[in-house]
N, C-alpha and C positions, 0 to 999 in steps of 0.2 A: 453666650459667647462661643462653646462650643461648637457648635450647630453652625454660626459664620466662620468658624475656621474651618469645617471642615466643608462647607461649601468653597471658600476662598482656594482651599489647597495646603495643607499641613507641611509643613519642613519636617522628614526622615532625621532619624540621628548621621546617617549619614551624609546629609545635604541637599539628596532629591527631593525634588515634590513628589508629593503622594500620587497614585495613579489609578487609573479609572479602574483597575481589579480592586485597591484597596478602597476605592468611593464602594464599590457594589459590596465587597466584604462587611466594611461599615453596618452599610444599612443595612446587610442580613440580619447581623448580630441587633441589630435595636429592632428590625419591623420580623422578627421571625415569623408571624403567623401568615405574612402575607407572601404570594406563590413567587418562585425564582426559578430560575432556570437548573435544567436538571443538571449541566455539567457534566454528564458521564457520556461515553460514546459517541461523539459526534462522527459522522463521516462527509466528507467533501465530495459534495455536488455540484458541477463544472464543468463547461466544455473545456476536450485537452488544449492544453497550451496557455492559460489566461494565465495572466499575470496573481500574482498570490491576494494583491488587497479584491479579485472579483473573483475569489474561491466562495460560493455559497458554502453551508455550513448547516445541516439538519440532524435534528437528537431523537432520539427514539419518544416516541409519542406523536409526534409531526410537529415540530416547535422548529422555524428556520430562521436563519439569516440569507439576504440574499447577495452580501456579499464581507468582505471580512471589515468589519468597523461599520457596519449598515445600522440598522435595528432588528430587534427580533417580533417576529408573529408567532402568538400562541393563541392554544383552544381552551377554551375554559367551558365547563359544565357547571350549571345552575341550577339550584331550586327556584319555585316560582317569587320567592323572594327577594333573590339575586343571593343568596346563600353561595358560597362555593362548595360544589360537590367534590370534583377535583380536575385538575388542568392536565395540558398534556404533556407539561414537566413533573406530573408528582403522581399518574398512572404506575402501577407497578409491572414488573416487565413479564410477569405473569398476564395482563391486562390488554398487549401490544403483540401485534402482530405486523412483522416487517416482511417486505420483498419486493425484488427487482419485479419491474413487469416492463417488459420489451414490446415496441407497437408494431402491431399486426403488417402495417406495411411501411419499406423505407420513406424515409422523409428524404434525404439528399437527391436532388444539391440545396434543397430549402437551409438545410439547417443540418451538425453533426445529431447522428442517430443517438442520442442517449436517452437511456431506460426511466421511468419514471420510477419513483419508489412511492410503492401505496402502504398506508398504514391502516390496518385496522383494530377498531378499540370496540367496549362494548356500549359506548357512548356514540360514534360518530368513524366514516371512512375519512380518510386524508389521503389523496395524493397531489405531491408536489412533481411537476413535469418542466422541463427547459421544454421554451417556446422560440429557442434560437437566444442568441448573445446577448445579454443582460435581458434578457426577458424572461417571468417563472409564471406559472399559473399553479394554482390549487383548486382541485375538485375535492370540495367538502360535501360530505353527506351527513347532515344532521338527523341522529336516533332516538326512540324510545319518546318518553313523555318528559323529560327534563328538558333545560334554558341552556344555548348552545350561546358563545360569546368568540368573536373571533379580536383578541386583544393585540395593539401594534405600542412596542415601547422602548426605551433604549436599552434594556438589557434582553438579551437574548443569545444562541446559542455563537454568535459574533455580534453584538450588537454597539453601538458606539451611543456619545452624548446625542440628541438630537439638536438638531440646528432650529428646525421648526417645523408645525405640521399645522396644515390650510384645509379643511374639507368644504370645497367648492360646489355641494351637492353631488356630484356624482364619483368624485374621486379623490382621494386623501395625497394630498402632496408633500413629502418627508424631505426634510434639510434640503428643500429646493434642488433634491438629486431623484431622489424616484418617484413614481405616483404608482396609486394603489388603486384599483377601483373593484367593485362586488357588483355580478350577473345573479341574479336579481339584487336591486337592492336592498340592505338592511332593514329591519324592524324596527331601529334603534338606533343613533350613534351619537355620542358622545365624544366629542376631541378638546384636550385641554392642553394647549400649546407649552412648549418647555417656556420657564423661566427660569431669572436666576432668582435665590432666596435674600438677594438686598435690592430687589426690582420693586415696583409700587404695587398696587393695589391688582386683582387676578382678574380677567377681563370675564371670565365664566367662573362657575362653584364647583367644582370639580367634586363627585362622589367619593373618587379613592384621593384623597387629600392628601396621603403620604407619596404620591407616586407625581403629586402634581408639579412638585421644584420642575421633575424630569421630561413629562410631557407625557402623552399616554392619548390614544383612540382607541374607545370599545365600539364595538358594533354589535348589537343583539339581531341573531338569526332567528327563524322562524323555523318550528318542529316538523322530521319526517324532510328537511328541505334540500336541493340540492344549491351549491351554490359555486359559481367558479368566480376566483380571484387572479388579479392579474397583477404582477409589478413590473413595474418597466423602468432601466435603469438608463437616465439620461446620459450619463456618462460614459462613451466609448474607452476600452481599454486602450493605454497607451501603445500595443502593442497588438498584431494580430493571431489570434492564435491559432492554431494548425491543421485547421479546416479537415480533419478526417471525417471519412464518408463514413466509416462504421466503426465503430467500440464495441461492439460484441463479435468473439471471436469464430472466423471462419470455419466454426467445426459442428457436426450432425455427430449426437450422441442421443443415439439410446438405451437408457440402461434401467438396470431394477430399483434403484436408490435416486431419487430427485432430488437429496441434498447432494450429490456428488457432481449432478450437472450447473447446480445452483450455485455452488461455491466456486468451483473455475471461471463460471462467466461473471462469477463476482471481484473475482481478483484481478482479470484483465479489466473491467470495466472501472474497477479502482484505480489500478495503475494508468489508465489512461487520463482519467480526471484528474491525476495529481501532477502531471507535466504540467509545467511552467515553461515557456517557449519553446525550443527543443532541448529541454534538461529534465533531466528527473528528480527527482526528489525522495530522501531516504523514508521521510515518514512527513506525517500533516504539515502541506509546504506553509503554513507558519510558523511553526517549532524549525520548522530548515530551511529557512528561504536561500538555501542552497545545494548544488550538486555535490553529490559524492561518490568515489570514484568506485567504494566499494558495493556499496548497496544497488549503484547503478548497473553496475555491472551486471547485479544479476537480474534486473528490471529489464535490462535491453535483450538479453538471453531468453527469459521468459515472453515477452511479447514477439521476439524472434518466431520461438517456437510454438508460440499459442496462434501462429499465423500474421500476426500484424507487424511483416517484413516492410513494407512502408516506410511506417513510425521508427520503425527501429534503426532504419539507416539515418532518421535525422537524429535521431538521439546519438550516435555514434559519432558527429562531427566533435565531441570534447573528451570522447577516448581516445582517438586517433589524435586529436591535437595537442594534448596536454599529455604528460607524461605521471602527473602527480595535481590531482584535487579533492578536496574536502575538511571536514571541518577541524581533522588533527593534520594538516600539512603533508609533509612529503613520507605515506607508508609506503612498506615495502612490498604488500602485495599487490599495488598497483598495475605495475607492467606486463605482470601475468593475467591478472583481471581482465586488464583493458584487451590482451592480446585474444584473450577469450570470450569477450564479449563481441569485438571487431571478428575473427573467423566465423563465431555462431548463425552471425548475421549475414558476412558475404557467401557463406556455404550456400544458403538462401536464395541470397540474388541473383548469385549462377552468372555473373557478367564479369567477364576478364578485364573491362572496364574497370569498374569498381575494386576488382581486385588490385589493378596496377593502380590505383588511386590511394590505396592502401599500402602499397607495398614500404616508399620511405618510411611510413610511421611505424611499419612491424619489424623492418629493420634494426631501429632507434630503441625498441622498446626489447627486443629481443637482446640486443648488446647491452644494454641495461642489467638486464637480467645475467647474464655470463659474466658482467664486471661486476655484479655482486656474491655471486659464485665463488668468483676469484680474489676476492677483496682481502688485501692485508691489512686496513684499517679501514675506519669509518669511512662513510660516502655521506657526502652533504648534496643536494639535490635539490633547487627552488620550486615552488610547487604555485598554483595559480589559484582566485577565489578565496572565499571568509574563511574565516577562522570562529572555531567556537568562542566565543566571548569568554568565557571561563578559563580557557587554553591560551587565549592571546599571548598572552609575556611569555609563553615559555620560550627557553634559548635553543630545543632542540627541533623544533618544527620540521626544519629541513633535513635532519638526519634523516638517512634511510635503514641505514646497515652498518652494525660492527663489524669487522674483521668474520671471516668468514671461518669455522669449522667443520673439521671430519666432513669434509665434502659438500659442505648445508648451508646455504644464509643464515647470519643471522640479524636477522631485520626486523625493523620495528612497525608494531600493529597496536596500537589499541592502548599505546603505552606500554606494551610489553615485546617479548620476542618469544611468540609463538612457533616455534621453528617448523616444526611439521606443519602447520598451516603456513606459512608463508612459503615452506619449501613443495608444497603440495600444487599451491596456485599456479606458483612458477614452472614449474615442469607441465600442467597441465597450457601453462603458456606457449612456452617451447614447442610441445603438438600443435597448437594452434598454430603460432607463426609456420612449423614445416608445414602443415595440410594447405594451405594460405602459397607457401613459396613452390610446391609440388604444382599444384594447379595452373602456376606461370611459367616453371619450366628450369626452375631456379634448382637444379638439383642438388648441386656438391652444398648449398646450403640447409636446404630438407632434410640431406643425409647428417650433416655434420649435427643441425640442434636435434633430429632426435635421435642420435649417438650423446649428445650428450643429456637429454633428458634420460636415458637408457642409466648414464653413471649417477643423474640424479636421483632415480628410482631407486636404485641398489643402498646410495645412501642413505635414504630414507627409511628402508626396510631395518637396515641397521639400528639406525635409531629410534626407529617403534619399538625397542625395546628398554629402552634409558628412561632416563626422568624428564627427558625433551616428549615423552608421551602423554604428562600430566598437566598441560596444559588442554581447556575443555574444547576449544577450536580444532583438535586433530580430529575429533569426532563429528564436525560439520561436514569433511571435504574429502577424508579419503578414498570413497569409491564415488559418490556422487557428490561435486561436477566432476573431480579431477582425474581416478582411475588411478591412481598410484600404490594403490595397495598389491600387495602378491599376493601376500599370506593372508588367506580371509578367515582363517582361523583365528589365529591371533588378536586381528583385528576385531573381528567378532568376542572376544574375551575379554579384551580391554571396554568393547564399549559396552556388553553384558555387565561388565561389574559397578563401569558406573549408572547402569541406571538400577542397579537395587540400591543405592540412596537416593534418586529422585523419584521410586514409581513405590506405592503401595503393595501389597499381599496380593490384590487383582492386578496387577501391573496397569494402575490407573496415576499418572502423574499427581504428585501428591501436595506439591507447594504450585502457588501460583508465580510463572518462571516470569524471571523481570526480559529476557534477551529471547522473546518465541520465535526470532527466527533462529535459533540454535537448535532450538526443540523441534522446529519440524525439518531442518537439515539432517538430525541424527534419526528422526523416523524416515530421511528418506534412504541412511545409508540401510536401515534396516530392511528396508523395500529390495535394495540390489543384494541383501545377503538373503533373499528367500523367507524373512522371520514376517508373514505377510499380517502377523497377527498382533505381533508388536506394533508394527505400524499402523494397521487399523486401531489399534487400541487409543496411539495418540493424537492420532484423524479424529477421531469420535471425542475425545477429551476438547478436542480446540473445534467440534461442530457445537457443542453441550455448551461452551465458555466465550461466545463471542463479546466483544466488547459493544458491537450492534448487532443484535441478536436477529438473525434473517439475511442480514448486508454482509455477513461474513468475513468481520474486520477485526484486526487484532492489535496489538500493543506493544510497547516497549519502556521498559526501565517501571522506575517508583517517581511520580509525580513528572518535571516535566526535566525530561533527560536530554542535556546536551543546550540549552534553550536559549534564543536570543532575544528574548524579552518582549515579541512582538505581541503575547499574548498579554502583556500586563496592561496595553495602552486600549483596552476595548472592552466593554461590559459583557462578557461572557466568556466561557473554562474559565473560572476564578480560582477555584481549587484542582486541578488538573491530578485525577490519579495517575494518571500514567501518558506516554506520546500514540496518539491514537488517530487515523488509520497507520501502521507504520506498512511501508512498500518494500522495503527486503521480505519479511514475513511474508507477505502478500508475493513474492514472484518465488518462494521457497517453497509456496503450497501449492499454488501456479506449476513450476516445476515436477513436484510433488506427483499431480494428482496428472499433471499429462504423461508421464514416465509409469504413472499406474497402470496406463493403458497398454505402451507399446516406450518401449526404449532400447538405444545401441549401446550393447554391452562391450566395450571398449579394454578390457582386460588384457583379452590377446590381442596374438598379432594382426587377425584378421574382427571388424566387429562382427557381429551375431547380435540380431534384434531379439528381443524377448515380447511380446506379444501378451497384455494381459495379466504380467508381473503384480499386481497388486489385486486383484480379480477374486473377491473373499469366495468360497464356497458355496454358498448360496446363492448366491446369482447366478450359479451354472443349473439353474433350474429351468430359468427364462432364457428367453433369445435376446442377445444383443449387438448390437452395431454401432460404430466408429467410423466416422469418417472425417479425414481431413487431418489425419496427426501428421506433423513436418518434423522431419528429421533430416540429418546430417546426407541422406541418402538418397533422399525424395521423401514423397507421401506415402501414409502407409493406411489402408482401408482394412477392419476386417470386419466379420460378423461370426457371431456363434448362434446355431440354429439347429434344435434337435440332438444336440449332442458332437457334433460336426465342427469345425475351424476354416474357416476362408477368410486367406489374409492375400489382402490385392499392394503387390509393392510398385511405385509409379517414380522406377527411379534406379538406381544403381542397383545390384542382386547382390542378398547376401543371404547367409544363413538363416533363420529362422528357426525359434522353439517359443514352447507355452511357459507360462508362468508356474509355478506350483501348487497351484489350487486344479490343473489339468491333470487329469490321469496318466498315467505311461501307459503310449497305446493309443492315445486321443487322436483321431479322425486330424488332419491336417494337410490341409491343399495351400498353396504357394500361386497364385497367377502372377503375370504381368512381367 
């Protein structure tokens, strides 16, 4: 009786039926010995813009889904018995070797350029490759003297119930939505069609018996063999998606370290795959199958800057339009956000067009921000888009801001009123709307917001010294994005002492942080105070600690943070450690790691590029070269050769110096 209720569908103490997470948790607990999916690290594999339910979805070992609530493919390794050696969910990540591999020549307009990710094990190669819009191939390379099995079944790393599966001799046909077919074919295949468990008699005898309710196709490969796999998903997306010609960023780097080229073009190429029409997404667009204003913010900044000004003017239509989105309702550091992500972008595009297409919105968001400046009581403020299911009923949604103090918002973030962070964004808004209203011509307004960013600055300075400093968000934003700091000593001292409780005796981060894009926000302030070694230290912590060890992705919270439940309805992340690829993290390293190169130090009155800011010691062994960094300014080129500095500016003239890892005295030529 068991066993039919829980095929049937259990009733919860609370009411619901039980759900496909808790069908697969089930039978973990009763078939333990037999293989599951591994659950940890997934990263989304996707052209930009698809809609969330055609996010493919692959886990370290090469085990994919090819779209969310599909089925999963995995590898399984045999003795000649049919023994299990081990699958490509239960490899250890000692055993797995991940990475992007980019194709030698463009594909567009066939198809968006995205990279294939090859896995190597000591069993077998896997690479899975997009063959254009619902289409995936695998090239499997079967190793050594062991039994290679490529198994198709409903749990996987997004896998759903199966509807049914047909093997017509040359191609496997799944829930009459994809077909699967093997170049050359099989040694062997086995398909045992789903049933349900009060159906009649089994039309085949299925081997794995316990796997048979659900339905299941093995295929046995043949040794030393190559094999390409095709799936093709007959179902067009309801939507189209954003047809870019490239995802890998417009930039020529040569340097001494190849995970530092690896990790930037991994972070744009994440960021690009996780848009959802033209919205971005804070982290794995099924944990947020919604936009948020803050995380996007720095999503559209970061692909601004990493070159793909394109993308980022479409992403830009729901900053400029909405005033307030995501999944806590109307925060306050919205209008500064958006004001900063909107200039980041049009500095870029260079067209007076675009800018006077902008200008209402920067108006609207800019008096925003001055009316909460000025605010003698709360501001309530409707906001657009979901709401986190856990936050729904709350009654303050649309509060923005208390009453405002000693010259400073105080506004609400995150559930709290981080003032220095909220008063940090804002002011760095304010620059944004003046640099935005100077370029049109709008003067007495340029002058007036940053005369008052000028009063907001001095407030702030003030209050880095109170207990408005003890919240840990002042230490994201002070010098990088915002420039609101004066005193860099100080500032420097406050965030010196908090990390002798989060870093070790070696200044190694020492707890695993639930919020990494804080963590590499505060190594990036360390990067603008010159501490080049600190920074490296927590670069190096978060290359050591990827959640897809190779793909260069990372996490957020303890289990599944903020969640709307999309993952509970599909047989795979059952147990969810943590929300993984997360996209703020991802455009904070992004940021990170192009500002290591070359960035505008914006402190004074005039900026000064810094050239190589992050640039450890030993690389000034070798020669290197950059090319293609975009700034506020133009592009900036340089190379180091022999000892030598040529840096090529293609763009407004400014200042220029070396980083701190440069001698005083260091050879330095300026063109352009």
């Amino acid at each position: 009786m068991g066993f039919l209720l829980l095929a049937a569908g259990l009733l919860l103490t609370d009411g619901r039926c039980d759900t496909e997470r808790q069908n697969v948790l089930g039978a973990m607990s009763t078939r333990r010995s037999d293989p599951w999916p591994r659950g940890r690290g997934h990263v989304v594999f996707a052209e930009p813009g698809t809609p969330e339910d055609y996010k493919g979805y692959l886990e370290p070992g090469g085990s994919f889904s090819p779209a969310f609530g599909s089925f999963g493919v995995s590898i399984w390794v045999t003795d000649a018995n049919g023994r299990i050696i081990t699958t490509s969910d239960q490899l250890q990540p000692s055993e797995i070797n991940q990475r992007f591999v980019w194709p030698d020549k463009p594909t567009w307009p066939k198809r968006t350029e995205l990279p294939d990710i090859l896995t190597r094990t000591p069993y077998y190669d896997a690479v899975w490759s997009s063959a254009g819009l619902g289409r995936w191939q695998l090239r499997l390379r079967t190793r050594g003297t062991n039994h290679t099995q490529l198994i198709v079944r409903s749990v996987g790393p997004a896998g759903a119930p199966l509807q049914s599966l047909h093997w017509l001799g040359e191609k496997l046909y799944v829930s009459d939505r994809w077909y699967l077919a093997l170049n050359p074919q099989p040694n062997g295949v086995e398909v045992v069609p789903p049933r349900s468990s009060l159906a009649g008699t089994e039309s085949v005898q299925p081997k794995w018996r316990a796997e048979s309710v659900w339905g299941y196709a093995r295929f046995t490969l043949l040794q030393n063999q190559d094999y390409f796999v095709t799936i093709d998903d007959a179902k067009s997306p309801p939507e189209h998606p954003m047809n870019v010609a490239r995802v890998r960023p417009p930039l020529t780097l040569d340097l001494p370290d190849r995970r530092f080229t690896d990790c930037l073009e991994a972070q744009v190429t994440h960021l690009m795959m996780s848009l959802v029409g033209d919205e971005t997404r804070p982290g794995d667009p099924n944990n947020y199958p919604l936009g948020w204003l803050r995380d996007g913010a720095y999503v559209v900044v970061g692909l601004a800057r990493a070159g793909q000004v394109d993308t980022a003017v479409r992403l830009c239509q729901p900053f400029a339009e909405a005033d307030f989105f995501g999944g806590f309702g109307s925060e306050a550091d919205g209008p500064g956000l958006s004001l900063w992500a909107l200039e980041e972008t049009a500095v870029r595009v260079a067209n007076p067009r675009y800018d006077l297409s902008l200008w209402p919105d920067v108006q609207r968001k800019t008096t925003l921000i001055l009316d909460m400046l000025s605010a003698t009581g709360s501001i309530h403020k409707p906001f657009t888009g979901l709401i986190v299911p856990a936050h729904a009923k709350r009654d303050d949604l649309d509060l923005v801001c208390d009453a405002a103090r000693d010259g400073l918002i105080v506004g609400r973030m995150d559930w709290q009123r981080p003032v220095l962070y909220v008063n940090a964004v804002s002011y760095r808004g304010l620059l944004s709307a003046a640099e935005l209203a100077a370029r049109l011509g709008k003067t007495n307004e340029a002058s007036a917001w940053r005369a008052k960013a000028a009063d907001l600055r001095a407030a702030w300075e003030k209050a880095l010294t109170t207990s408005d400093a003890d919240n840990e968000r002042t230490y994201i934003c002070g010098l990088h994005p915002t420039w609101i700091v004066k005193d860099r000593n100080t500032y420097g001292t406050k965030l010196a002492g908090r990390r002798t409780g989060s870093h070790d005796a070696k200044d190694a981060i020492k707890d695993v942080p639930l919020w990494t894009y804080f963590n590499v926000a505060e190594a990036h302030q360390w990067l603008i105070l010159g501490e080049t070694q600190k920074m490296w230290n927590d670069l190096l912590w978060f290359w050591n600690n990827q959640a897809s060890p190779g793909l260069y992705t990372w996490w957020e919270g303890n289990s599944e943070e903020n969640t709307f439940h999309r993952w509970e309805k599909v047989r795979g992340w059952v147990n969810p450690p943590y929300v993984t690829p997360h996209y703020w993290t991802a455009a904070e390293m992004l940021l990170l790691q192009l500002d290591m190169l070359a960035y505008l130090d914006d402190s004074g009155d005039e900026p000064i590029l810094v050239v190589g800011g992050g640039i450890p010691n030993e690389w000034l062994n070798q020669s290197m070269s950059v090319k293609g960094l975009s700034t506020r300014l133009g592009r900036v080129d340089w190379e180091w050769h022999k000892g030598r500095m040529t840096v090529w500016l293609n763009g407004a003239k400014c200042g220029v110096k070396l980083g701190p890892a440069f001698s005083p005295g260091t050879p330095l030529r300026v063109k352009g």
